[in-house]
C-alpha positions as CSV (number, residue, x, y, z in Angstrom):
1,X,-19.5,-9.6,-15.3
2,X,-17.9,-9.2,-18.8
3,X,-14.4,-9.4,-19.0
4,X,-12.2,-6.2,-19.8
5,X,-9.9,-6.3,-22.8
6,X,-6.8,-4.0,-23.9
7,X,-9.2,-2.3,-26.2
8,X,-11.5,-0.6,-23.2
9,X,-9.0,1.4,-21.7
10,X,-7.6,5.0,-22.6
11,X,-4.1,4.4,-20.5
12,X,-3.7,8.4,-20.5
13,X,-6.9,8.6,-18.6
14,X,-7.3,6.0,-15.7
15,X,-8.6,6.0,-12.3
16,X,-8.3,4.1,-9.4
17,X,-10.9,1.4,-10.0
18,X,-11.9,-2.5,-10.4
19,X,-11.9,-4.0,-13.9
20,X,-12.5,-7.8,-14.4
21,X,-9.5,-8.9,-16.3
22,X,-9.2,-12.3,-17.6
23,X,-7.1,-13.8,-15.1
24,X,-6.2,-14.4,-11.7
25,X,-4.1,-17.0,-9.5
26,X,-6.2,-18.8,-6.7
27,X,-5.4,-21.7,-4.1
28,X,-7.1,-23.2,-1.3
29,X,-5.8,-23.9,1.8
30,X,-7.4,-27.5,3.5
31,X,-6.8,-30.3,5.4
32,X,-3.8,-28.6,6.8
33,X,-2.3,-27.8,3.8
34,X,-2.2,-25.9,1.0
35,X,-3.3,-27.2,-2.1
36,X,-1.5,-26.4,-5.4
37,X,-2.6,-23.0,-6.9
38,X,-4.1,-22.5,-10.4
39,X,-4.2,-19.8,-12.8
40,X,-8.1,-19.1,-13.1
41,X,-10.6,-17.1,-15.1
42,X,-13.4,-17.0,-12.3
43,X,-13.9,-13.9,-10.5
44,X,-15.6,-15.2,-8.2
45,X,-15.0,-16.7,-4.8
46,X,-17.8,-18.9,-3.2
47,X,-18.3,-19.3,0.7
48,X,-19.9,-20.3,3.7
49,X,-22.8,-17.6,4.6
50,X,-20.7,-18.6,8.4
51,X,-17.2,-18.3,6.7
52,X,-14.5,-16.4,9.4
53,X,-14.0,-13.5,7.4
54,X,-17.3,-12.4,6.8
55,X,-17.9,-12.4,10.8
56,X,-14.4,-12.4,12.9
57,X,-12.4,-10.6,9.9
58,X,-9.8,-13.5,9.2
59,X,-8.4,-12.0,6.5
60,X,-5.2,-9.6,5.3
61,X,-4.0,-8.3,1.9
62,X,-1.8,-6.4,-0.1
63,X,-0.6,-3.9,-2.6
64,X,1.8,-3.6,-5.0
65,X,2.1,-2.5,-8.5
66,X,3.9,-3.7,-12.1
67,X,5.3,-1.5,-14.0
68,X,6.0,-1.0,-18.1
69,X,10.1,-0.6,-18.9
70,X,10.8,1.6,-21.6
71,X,12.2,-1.7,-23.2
72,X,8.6,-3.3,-23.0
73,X,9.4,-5.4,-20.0
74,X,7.6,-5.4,-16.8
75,X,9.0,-4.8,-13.5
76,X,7.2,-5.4,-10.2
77,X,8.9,-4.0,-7.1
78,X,10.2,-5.8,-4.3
79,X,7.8,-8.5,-4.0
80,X,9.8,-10.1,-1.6
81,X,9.0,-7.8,0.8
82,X,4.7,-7.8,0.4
83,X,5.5,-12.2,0.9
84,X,7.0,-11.5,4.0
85,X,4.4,-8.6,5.0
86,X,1.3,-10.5,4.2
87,X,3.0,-13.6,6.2
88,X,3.5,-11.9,8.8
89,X,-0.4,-10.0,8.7
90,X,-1.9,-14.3,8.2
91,X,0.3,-14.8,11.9
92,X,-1.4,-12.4,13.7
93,X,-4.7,-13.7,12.9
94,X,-3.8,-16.9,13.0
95,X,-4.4,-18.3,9.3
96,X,-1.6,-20.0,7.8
97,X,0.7,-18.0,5.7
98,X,1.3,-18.2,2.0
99,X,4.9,-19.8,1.0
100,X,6.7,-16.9,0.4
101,X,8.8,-18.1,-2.5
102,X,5.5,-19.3,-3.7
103,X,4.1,-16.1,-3.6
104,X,6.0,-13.8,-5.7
105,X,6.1,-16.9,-8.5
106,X,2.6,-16.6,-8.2
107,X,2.5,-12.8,-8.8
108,X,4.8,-13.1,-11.6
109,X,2.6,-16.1,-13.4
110,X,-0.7,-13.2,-13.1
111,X,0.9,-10.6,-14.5
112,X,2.4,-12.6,-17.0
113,X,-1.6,-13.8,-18.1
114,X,-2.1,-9.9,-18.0
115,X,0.7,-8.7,-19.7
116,X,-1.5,-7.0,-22.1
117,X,-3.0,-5.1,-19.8
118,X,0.2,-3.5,-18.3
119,X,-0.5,0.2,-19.6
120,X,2.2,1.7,-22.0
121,X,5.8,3.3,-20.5
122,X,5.2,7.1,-20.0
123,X,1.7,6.7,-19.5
124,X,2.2,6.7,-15.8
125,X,-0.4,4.1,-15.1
126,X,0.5,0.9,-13.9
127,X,-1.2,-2.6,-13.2
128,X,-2.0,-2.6,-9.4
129,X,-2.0,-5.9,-7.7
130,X,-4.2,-7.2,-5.1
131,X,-3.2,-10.7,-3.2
132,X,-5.5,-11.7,-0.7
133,X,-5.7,-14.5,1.8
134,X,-9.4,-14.9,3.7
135,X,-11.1,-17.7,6.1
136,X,-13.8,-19.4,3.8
137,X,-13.9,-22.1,6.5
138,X,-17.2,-22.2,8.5
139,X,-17.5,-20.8,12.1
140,X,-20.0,-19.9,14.8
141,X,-17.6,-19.4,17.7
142,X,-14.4,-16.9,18.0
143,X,-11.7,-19.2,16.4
144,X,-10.0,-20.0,13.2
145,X,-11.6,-20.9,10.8
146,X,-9.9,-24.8,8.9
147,X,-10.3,-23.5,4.8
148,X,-8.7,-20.7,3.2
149,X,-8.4,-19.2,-0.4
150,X,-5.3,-17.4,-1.6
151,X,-5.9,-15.2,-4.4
152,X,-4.2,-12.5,-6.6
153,X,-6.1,-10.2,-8.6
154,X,-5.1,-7.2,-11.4
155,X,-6.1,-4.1,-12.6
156,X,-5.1,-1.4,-14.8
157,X,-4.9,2.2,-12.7
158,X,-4.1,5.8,-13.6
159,X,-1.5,7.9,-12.1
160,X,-2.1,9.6,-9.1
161,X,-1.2,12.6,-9.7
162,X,-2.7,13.8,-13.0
163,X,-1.0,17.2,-12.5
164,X,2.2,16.3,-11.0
165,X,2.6,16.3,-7.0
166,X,0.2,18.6,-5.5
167,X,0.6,19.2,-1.5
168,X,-2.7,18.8,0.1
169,X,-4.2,19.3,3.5
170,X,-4.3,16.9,6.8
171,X,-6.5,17.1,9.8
172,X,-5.8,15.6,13.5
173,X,-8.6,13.0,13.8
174,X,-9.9,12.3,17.5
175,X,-10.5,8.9,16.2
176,X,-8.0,5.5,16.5
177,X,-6.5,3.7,13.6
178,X,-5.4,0.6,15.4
179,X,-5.5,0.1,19.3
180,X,-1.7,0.0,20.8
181,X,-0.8,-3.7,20.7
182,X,-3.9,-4.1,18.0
183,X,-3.6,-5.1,14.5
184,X,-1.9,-1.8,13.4
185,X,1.1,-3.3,12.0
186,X,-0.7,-5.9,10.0
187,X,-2.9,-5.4,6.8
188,X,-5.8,-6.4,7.4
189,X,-9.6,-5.3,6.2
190,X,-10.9,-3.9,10.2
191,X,-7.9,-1.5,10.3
192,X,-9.5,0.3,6.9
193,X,-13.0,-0.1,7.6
194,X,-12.1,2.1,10.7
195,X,-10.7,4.5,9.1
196,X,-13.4,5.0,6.7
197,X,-15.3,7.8,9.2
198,X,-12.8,9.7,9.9
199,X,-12.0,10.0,6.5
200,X,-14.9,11.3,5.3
201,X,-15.2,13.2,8.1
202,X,-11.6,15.2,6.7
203,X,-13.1,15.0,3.4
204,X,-16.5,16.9,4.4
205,X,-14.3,19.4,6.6
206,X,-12.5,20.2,3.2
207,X,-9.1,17.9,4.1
208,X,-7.4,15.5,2.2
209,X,-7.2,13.1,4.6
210,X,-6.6,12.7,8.7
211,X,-3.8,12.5,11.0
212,X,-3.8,9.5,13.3
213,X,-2.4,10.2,16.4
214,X,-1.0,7.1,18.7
215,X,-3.8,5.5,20.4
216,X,-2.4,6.2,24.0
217,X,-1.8,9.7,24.2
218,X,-3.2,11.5,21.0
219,X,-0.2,12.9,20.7
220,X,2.8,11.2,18.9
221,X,2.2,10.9,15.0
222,X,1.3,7.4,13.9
223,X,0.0,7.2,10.2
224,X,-1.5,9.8,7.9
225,X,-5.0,8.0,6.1
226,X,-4.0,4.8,5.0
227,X,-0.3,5.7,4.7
228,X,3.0,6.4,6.6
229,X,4.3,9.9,7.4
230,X,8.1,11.4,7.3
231,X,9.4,14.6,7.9
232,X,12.4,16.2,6.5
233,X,14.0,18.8,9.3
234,X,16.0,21.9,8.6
235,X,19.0,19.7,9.1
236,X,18.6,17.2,6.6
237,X,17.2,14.2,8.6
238,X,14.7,12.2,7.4
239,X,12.6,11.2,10.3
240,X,9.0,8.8,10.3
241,X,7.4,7.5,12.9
242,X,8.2,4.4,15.3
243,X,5.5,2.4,16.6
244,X,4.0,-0.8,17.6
245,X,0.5,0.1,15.5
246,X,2.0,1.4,12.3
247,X,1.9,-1.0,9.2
248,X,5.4,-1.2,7.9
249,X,5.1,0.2,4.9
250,X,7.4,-0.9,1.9
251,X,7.6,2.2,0.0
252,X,8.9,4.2,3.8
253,X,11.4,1.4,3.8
254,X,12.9,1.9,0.7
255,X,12.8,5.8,1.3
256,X,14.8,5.4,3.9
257,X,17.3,3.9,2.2
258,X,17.2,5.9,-0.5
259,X,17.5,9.0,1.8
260,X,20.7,7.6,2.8
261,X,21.8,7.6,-0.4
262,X,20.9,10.8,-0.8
263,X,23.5,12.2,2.2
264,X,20.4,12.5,5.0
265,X,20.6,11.0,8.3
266,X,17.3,8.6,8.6
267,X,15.6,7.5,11.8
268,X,12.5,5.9,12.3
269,X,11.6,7.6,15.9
270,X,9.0,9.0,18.1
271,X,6.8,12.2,16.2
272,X,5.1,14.6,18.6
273,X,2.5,16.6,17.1
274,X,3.9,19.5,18.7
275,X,7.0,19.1,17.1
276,X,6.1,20.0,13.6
277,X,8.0,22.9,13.5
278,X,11.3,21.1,13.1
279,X,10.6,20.1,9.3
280,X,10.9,21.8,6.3
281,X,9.3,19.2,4.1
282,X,6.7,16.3,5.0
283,X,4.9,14.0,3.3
284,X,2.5,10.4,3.3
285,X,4.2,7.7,1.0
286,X,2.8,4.3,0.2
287,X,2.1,1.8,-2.5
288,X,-0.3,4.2,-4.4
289,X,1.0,7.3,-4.9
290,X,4.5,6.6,-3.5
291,X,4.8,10.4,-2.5
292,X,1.7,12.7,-1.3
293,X,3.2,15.7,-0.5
294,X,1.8,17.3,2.7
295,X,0.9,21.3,3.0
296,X,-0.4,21.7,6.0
297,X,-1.1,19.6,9.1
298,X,-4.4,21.5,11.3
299,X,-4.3,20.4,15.1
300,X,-6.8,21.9,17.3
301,X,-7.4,24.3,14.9
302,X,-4.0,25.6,15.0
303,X,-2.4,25.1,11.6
304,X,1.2,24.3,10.6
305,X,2.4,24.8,6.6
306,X,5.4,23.0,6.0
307,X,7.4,23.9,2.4
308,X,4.2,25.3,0.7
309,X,0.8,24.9,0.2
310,X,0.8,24.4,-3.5
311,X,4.6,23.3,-4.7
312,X,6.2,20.0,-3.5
313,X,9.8,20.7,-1.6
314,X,12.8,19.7,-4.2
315,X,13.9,16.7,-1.5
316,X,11.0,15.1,-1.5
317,X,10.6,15.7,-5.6
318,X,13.9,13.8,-5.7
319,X,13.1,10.9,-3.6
320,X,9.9,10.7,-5.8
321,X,11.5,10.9,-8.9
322,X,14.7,8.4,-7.5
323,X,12.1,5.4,-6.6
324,X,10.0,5.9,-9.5
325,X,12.9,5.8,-11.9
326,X,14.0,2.4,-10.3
327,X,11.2,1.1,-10.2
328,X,10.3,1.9,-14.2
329,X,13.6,1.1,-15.1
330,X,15.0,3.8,-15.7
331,X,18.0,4.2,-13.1
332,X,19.1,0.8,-11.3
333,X,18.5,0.6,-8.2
334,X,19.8,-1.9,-5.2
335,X,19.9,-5.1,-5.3
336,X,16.5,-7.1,-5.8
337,X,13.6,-3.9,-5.5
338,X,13.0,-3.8,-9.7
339,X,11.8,-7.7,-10.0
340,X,11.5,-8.2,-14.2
341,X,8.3,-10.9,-14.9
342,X,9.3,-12.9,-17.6
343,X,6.9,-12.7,-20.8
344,X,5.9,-14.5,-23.7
């Protein structure tokens, strides 16, 4: 595959896609111990056709994003945080974890070999980032596997939203994220792949995406798509979810504080279905889009409209535009979330 350069991209028109930059930051785990990590140029990751990942799904990731400063720096956001996360992910399928301290020096040093492929301040595209940890070692029975390869890849994507925030259109899905007491709270590959169905199921019904209700009762609010769900009620609280199967996401974190900080009383708590009623804005926020503003949630084919259909509620515009500013570097924000990568 040929390798991208500054000069292929338009920054004012990107999507959400792969592009093989020039570097990446890889190391192998072996002989119980991890070995010291490189800055590479392959793209490429060579296995055992009986590695663990390809047939018991050893393997978690992440997501986070760098960001261009109006000053030219680069920020990345809370990387502290996806260290612990993705530690956390390797415990519960038993693969040993990444130093965290060695992580976020080792997403600093790719971004750093990329800096010229951090698109432009007010372009608002960013430079995603993808670490991954899989089990290369070779298997044939259910066990962990004794070889694994850490690596971090980039690549340049657009703004979400093109248009600004648009509200969109959710759908109760009779189908299971993440069993209770499953692999819901870590990030890992199976929890996606299941969701893929559904998903297109939504899409095909003329949704934006699916509702997950809790695997027990199919009837508390878990996750909406590959993202976690609050609610803003008529009394200013800003409520999400509370569950052993939802992935703790970063971005609801630091919207909970920053709803705090906006005078709203937060909770993370049980959601019923049937309790839509009580908010006057809701919405799905993760690493990609940080906000997606929901319209509508259609259960049984009984349909709830929250603010509107078509324009985002001005709270959850001002939590947008609050975490984006810190996290461009425009406003400061608390302590250790707006990370700068030191550049050449």
């Amino acid at each position: 595959m040929t390798k991208a350069t500054p000069a292929d991209f338009d920054w004012s028109d990107l999507g959400f896609a792969y592009h093989d930059l020039p570097y990446r930051f890889r190391a192998v785990y072996r002989n119980g111990q991890w070995e010291p990590g490189e800055i590479t140029e392959d793209s490429q990751i060579q296995m055992s056709e009986a590695a663990a990942a390809l047939h018991y799904g050893q393997q978690v990731f992440e997501g986070m994003k760098a960001y261009r400063r109006a000053d030219g720096g680069v920020n990345i956001f809370r990387p502290d945080r996806n260290a612990a996360r993705m530690r956390q992910s390797a415990e519960r399928l038993v693969m040993p974890g990444y130093p965290e301290d060695d992580f976020v020096e080792a997403v600093k040093a790719v971004v750093k070999a990329n800096q010229d492929f951090v698109p432009p301040y007010g372009s608002g595209a960013t430079l995603y980032i993808r670490p991954f940890l899989v089990g290369t070692g070779a298997v044939v029975g259910v066990k962990p596997a004794d070889e694994y390869v850490f690596s971090i890849y980039v690549t340049p994507v657009g703004a979400y939203y093109k248009g600004g925030l648009t509200p969109t259109a959710y759908v109760t899905s009779p189908y299971d994220r993440a069993a209770h007491g499953g692999t819901g709270r870590a990030k890992v590959g199976g929890n996606y792949a299941a969701s893929m169905l559904p998903g297109q199921n939504a899409h095909a019904a003329g949704y934006s995406d699916v509702v997950y209700l809790d695997p027990r009762l199919h009837e508390n609010i878990e996750e909406l798509g590959s993202a976690n769900f609050f609610g803003i009620t008529k009394d200013n609280r800003f409520l999400t979810p509370k569950s052993p199967s939802i992935l703790p996401s970063i971005t609801k974190y630091s919207l909970l504080e920053l709803a705090e900080e906006a005078g709203m009383v937060t909770e993370e708590t049980t959601i019923s279905i049937y309790d839509l009623d009580q908010f006057e804005e809701a919405g799905a926020m993760g690493t990609a889009a940080v906000i997606s503003p929901v319209g509508s949630i259609t259960h049984n084919d009984k349909k709830h409209v929250f603010y509107s259909e078509t324009e985002v509620g001005p709270k959850t515009q001002a939590l947008y535009d609050r975490l984006m500013a810190i996290q461009f570097g425009d406003q400061p924000g608390p302590a250790g979330w707006a990370v700068d990568v030191p550049l050449d």
